[in-house]
C-alpha positions in Angstrom: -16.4 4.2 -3.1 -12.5 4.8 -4.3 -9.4 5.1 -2.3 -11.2 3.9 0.9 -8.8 4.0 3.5 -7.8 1.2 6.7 -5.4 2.7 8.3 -4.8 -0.6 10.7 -4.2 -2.6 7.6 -2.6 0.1 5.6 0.3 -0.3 9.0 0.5 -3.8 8.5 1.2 -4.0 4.9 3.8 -0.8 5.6 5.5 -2.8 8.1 5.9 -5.7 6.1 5.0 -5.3 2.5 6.2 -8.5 1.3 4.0 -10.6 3.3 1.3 -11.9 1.4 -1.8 -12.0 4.0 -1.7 -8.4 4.5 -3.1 -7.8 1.2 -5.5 -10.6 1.5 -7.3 -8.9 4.1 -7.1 -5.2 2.8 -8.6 -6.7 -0.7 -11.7 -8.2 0.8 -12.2 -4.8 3.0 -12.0 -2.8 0.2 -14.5 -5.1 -2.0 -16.7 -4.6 0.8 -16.0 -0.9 0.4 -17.1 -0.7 -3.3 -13.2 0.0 -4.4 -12.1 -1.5 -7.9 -8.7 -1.6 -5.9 -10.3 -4.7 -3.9 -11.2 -6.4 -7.2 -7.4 -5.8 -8.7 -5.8 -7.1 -5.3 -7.8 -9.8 -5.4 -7.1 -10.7 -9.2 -2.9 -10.2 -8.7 -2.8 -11.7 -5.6 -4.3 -15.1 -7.4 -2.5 -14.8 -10.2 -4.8 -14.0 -12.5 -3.2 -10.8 -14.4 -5.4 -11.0 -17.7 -8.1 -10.2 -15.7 -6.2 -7.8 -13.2 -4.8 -5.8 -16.7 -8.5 -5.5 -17.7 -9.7 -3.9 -14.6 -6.2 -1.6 -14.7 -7.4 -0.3 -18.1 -10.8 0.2 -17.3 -10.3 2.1 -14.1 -6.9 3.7 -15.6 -8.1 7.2 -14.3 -8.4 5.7 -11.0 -5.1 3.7 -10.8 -3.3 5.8 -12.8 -4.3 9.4 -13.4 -1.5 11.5 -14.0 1.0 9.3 -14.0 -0.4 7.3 -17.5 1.9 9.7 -19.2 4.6 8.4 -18.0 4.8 4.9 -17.7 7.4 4.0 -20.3 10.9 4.9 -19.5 13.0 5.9 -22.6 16.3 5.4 -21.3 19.6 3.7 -24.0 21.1 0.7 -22.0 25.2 1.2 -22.7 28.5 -1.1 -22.7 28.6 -0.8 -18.5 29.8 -3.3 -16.1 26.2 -4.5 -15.8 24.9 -4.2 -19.2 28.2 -5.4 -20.8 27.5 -8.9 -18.7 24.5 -9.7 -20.6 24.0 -11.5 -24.4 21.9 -9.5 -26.4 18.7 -11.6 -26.1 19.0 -10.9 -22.1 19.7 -7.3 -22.9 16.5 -7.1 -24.9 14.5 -8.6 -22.6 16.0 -6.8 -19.9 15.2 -3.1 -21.6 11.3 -4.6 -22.4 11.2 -4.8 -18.2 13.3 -1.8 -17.7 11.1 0.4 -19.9 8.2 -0.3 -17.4 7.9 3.1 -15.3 5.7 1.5 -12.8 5.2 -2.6 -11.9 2.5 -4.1 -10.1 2.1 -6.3 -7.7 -0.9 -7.1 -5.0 -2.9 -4.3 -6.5 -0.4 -1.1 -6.3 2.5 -0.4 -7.5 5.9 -1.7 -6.1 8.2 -1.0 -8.2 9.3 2.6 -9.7 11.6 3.1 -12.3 12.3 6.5 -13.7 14.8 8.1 -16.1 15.3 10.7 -18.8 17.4 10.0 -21.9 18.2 13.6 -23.1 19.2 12.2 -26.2 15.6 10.3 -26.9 14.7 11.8 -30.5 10.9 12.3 -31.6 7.6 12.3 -29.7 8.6 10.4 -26.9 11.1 13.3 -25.6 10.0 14.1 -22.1 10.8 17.6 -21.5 10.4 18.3 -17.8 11.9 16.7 -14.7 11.8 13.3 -13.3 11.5 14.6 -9.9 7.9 16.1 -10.9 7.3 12.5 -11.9 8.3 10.8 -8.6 6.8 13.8 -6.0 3.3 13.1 -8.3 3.7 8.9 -8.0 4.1 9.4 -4.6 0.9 11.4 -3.8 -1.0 8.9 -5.6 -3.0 6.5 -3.7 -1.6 3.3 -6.0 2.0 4.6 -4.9 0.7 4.1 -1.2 3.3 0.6 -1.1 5.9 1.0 -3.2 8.6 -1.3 -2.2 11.7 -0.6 -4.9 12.9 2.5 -6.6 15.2 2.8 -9.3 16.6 5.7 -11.2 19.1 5.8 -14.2 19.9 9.5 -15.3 18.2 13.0 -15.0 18.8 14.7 -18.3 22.5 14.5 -19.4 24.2 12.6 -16.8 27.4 14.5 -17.2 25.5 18.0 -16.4 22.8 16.8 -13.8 22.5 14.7 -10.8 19.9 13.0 -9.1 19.8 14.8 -6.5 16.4 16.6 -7.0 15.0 12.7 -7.0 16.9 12.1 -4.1 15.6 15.3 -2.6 12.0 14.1 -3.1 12.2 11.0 -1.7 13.7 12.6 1.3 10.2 13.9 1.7 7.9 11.1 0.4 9.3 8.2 0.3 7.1 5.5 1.8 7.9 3.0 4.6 7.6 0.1 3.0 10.5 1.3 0.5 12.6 -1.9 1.1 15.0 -1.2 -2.0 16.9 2.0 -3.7 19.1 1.7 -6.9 21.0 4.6 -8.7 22.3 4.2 -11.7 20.9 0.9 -13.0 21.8 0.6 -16.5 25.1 3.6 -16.6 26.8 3.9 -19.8 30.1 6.3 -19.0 30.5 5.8 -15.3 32.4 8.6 -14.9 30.0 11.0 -16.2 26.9 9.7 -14.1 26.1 11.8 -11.1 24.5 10.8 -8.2 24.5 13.4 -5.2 24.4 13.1 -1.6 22.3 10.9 0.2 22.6 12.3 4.1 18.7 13.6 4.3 17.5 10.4 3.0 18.6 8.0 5.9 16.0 9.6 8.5 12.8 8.7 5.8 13.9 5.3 5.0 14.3 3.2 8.2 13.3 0.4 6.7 15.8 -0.1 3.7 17.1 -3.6 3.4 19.0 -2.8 -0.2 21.2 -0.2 -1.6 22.5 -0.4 -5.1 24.6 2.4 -6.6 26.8 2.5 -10.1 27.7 6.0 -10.2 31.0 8.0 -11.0 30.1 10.6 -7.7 28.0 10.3 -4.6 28.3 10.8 -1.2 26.2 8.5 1.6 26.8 11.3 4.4 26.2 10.6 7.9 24.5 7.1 7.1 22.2 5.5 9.3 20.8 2.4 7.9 19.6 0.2 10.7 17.7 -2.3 8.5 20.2 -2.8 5.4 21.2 -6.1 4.8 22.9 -5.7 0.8 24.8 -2.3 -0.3 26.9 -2.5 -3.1 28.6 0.8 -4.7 30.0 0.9 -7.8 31.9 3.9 -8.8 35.3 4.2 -10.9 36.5 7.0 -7.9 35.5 7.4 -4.6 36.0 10.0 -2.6 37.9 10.0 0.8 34.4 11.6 2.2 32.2 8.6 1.0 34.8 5.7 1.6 34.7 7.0 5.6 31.1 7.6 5.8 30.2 3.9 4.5 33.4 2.5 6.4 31.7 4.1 9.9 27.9 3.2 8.5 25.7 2.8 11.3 24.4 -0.5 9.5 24.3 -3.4 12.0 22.5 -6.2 10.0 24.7 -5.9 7.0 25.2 -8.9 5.6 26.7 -8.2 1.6 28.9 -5.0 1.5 31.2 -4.7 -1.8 32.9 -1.0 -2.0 34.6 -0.1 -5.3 37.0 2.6 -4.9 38.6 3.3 -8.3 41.0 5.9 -10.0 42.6 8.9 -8.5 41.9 10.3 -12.1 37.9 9.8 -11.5 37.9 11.6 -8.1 38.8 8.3 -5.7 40.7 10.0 -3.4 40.7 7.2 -1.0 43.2 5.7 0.3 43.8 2.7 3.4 43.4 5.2 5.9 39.8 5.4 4.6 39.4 1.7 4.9 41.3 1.1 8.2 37.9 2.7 10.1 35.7 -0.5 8.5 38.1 -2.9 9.1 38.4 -2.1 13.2 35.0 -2.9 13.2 33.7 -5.9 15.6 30.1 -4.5 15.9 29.3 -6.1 12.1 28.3 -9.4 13.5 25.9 -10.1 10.5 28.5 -9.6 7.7 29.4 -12.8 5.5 30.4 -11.2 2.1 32.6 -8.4 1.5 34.0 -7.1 -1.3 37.1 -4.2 -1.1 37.3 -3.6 -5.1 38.4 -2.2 -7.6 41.6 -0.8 -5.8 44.7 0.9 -6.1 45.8 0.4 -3.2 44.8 -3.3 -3.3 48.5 -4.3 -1.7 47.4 -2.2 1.1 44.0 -3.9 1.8 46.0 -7.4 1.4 48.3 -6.7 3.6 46.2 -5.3 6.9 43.0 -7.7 6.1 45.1 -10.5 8.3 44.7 -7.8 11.3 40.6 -6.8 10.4 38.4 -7.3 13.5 35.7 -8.0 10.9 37.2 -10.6 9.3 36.4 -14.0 11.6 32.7 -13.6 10.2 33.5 -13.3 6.7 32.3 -16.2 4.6 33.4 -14.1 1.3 35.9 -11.6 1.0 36.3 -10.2 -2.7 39.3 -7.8 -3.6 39.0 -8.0 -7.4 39.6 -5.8 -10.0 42.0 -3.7 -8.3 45.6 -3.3 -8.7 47.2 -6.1 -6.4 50.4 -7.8 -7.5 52.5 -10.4 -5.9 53.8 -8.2 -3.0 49.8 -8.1 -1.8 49.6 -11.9 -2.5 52.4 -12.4 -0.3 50.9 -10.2 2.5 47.9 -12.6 1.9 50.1 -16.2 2.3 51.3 -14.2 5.3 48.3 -14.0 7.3 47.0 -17.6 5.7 45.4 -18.8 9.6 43.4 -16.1 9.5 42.1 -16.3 5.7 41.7 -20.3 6.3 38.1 -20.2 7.4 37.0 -18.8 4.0 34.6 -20.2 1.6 35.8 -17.7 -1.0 38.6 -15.7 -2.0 38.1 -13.4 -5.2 41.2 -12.5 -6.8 40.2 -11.9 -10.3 41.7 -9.5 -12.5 44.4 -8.0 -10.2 47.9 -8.3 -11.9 49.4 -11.9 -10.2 52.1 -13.6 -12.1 52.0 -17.7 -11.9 54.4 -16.9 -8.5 51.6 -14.6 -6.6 48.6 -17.1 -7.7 50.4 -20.0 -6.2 51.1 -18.0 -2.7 47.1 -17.9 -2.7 45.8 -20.8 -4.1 45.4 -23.0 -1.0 44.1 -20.2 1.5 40.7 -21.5 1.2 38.5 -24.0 -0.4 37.7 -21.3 -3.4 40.5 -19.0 -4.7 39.6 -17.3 -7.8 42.4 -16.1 -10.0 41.2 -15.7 -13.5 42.0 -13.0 -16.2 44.6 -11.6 -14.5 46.2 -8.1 -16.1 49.5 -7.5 -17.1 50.5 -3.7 -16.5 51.6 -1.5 -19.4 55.1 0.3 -19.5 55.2 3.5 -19.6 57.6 5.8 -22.2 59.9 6.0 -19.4 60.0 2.3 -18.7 57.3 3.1 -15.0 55.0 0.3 -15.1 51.5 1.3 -14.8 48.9 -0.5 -13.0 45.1 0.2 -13.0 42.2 -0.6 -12.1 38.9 -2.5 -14.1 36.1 0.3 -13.0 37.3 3.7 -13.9 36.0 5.5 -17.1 
């Protein structure tokens, strides 16, 4: 018998797919069913994946079907701000694991990864749309539990978005979808496209992270009851987006970093955009958060004394923006507040030796390193910028 279905344990897995027992039970039931399934649970959940890879290629019509066509991603890692973090023996490794469509784990898949390179030369070309790829993964039984999802690109980054993929998973996507990430591996930020999230938030209650590196998105009316980490990484957001994560109906976020960029890349935000986030008391779970990547980073300095959210802050990160002494001297200004701190991330603003030592006793950890100078201009302006943009 194949694809025998419990719906009692199929609910208990949804509702928490990372516990282990769950599985246990299901894999026995289905052995007693007759499905190989039970036999391939049974051999991941013991560690045994020799074995489990045998039974995956001899029932690959079964576990796979369709979707064996697909289960390399083609996808060119670039010079990014992830990517460009890593030595090349952790890049290689990291493309060998990246290159993996569809992961395994307690006898389904759990982790999707899909992505088309445009630019991929030869036989492995994929001509159609990743979104037929996804909508087909997530009618297959083996796609019942899938717990992450990642996507890089859909064609030419500069001429398509995700928003098809985004579309589909508005549709399908499965309870136990615990994490999303767009844009995992981006090469020209700017030219990366994401699209607008608002219909997902209603299919995936249940999301505990959100990764983004994009140059455009939009989060919409978000409603994320269960996220605990969202980090978005964009070299400009918009005034739209900044507001809809700064009013976020998110109450057990823990880890929030927002990078808001260049005017030049479409970050139209400004304070005003912030000022909604940082009136906040109802984020009673929140420890780290970052405010990066700014132009305004002199403005964030100097109302973050003032945020209602900051008491609970363990972490508060405004690198990579534009602050210069007259923000580290808002900072010094509103030191009482700043004292409980374990961290203050400074890194790569533009502080001279006078604006790091305003800072450097505010809490146990400042960090100050690789600050920028600004470049002059023809007619003597100096220009200030930001690290995420292009």
């Amino acid at each position: 018998m194949q694809d025998a279905r419990n719906p009692d344990l199929e609910a208990a897995i949804a509702a928490n797919p990372i516990d282990r027992e769950p599985y246990v039970v299901l894999a026995d039931w289905l052995q007693v069913q007759g499905d190989p399934r039970g036999e391939l649970m049974a051999l991941q959940l013991t560690g045994k994946d020799t074995e489990a890879d045998a039974v995956l290629a001899k029932h690959r019509d079964y576990f796979l079907g369709p979707l064996a066509a697909h289960a390399t991603v083609y996808d060119e890692g670039g010079n990014n701000s992830s990517s460009s973090l890593r030595t090349p023996e952790q890049d290689e490794a990291w493309q060998q694991i990246h290159r993996q469509a569809f992961r395994w784990k307690n006898g389904f898949i759990h982790y999707v990864r899909l992505s088309h390179d445009e630019y991929q030369d030869g036989d492995t070309k994929f001509d159609g749309q990743i979104a037929e790829v996804l909508s087909t993964a997530l009618d297959h039984p083996s796609a019942r539990f899938v717990v992450e999802f990642a996507f890089q690109s859909n064609g030419d980054p500069n001429e398509a978005d995700l928003q098809d993929v985004i579309d589909v998973l508005a549709e399908k996507a499965p309870p136990s979808t615990r994490k999303l990430t767009f844009g995992d591996n981006v090469d020209q930020i700017s030219w990366h496209h994401t699209g607008n999230l608002n219909a997902l938030w209603a299919r995936i209650p249940n999301l505990q992270t959100l990764e983004i590196e994009t140059g455009e998105f939009e989060v919409g009316t978000m409603h994320a009851p269960a996220l605990e980490r969202a980090i978005f990484i964009t070299g400009g957001l918009s005034a739209s987006c900044g507001r809809g994560i700064a009013t976020a109906h998110m109450p057990n976020i823990r880890h929030l970093e927002i990078y808001y960029g260049d005017e030049n890349y479409g970050g139209t935000c400004k304070i005003d955009d912030v000022m909604p986030l940082l009136e906040r008391d109802d984020l009673t779970q929140l420890r780290t958060l970052g405010l990066k990547n700014s132009l305004f980073a002199n403005d964030i300095a100097r109302m973050i004394g003032s945020a209602r959210c900051l008491p609970g802050l363990l972490t508060l990160d405004l690198s990579l923006g534009a602050m210069t002494d007259e923000g580290a001297q808002f900072l010094a200004e509103g030191a009482p507040r700043l004292a409980h701190l374990k961290t203050l991330d400074l890194r790569r603003n533009f502080l001279t030796a006078a604006g790091i030592a305003l800072v450097k006793n505010l809490c146990p950890e400042v960090i100050t390193d690789a600050q920028e100078e600004p470049y002059r201009r023809s007619n003597g302006e100096l220009n200030y910028f930001v690290s995420v943009a292009e």
